[in-house]
N, C-alpha and C positions, 0 to 999 in steps of 0.2 A: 823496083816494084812495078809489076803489069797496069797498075794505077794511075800511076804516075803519066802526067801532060793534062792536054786541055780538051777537053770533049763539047763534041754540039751537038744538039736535041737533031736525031733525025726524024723519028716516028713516034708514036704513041698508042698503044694494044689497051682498049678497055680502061683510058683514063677517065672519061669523061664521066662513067659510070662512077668511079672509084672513088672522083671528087664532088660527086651527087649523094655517096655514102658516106663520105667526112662531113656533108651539111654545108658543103659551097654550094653558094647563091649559083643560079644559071648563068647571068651574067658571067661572075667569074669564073667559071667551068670553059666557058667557050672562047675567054680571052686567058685561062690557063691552059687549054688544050692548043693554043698558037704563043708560048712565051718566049719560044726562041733561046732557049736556057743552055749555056754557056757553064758548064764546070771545069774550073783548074784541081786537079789533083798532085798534091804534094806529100809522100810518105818520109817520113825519118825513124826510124827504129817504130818505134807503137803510137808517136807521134804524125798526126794528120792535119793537113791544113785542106782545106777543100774553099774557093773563091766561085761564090753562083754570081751569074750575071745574068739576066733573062730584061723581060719588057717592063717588071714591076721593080723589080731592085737588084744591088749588088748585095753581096752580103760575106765574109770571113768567116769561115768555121773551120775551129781547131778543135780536139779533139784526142784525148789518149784511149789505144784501145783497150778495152773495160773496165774504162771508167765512164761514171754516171755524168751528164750536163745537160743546161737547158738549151732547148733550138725550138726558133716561133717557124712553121710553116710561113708560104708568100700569102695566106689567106689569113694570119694572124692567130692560127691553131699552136696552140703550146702545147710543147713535149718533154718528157724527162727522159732520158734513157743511156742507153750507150751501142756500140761498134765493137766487135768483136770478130776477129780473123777466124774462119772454121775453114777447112784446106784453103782452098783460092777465093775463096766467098766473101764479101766483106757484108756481118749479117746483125743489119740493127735492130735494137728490140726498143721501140720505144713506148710510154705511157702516156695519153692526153690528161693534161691539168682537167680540161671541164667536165670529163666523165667518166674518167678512171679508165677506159677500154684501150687494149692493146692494139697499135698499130707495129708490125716485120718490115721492115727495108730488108735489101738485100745487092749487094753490087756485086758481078761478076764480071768478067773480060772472054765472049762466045766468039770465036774465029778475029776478026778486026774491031768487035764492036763493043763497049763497055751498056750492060742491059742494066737498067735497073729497075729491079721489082717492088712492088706495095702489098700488103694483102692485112686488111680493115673489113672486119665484120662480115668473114667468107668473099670477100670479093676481092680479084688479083686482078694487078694491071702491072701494066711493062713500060717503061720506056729507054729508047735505041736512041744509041751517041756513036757516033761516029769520031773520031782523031781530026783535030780541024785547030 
């Protein structure tokens, strides 16, 4: 799977914004807009293991695609949702516990780079990995 290895945060497109829309504090907007965030990606059939490591925590996420599970964002925002494969796209649809409104992920593999996109109440943001 094009997934698969370990990626590091190169860039960040209109995060800071995106996490000023989810109702993070400035403070952590501006020390999650530098976390250094370190993803291992592991696929086995529809099974997913995904290992973040950034400045605030590590953290194990497993994960089968289209099924429903919970995951706390690093700001403590809880989610319900699932992952689902659409061509190459790996494209989540999740729900916040505190206010019902839908947050899209979305992972793709563009030339060398693994992008991953948000987009929370019309606002999109990106962020670039690099193979590291």
């Amino acid at each position: 799977m094009a997934f698969n290895g370990t990626w590091k945060i190169d860039r960040n497109e209109n995060y800071e914004k995106f996490m000023e829309v989810m109702g993070v504090n400035v403070m952590k907007r501006k020390l999650g807009a530098h976390d250094n965030l370190k993803m291992t990606i592991q696929q086995d059939g529809n099974k997913i293991t995904v290992k973040e490591s950034s400045n605030f925590r590590t953290i194990d996420i497993e994960f089968t695609l289209g099924v429903n599970f919970e995951y706390s964002l690093a700001d403590g925002t809880e989610l319900t949702g699932s992952w689902n494969m659409e061509g190459n796209k790996l494209v989540g649809t999740f729900t916040r516990k505190d206010n019902g409104k839908a947050l899209t992920a979305y992972r793709e593999i563009v030339g060398d780079e693994l992008v991953q996109t948000y987009v929370y109440e019309g606002v999109e943001a990106k962020r670039f990995f690099k193979r590291g």
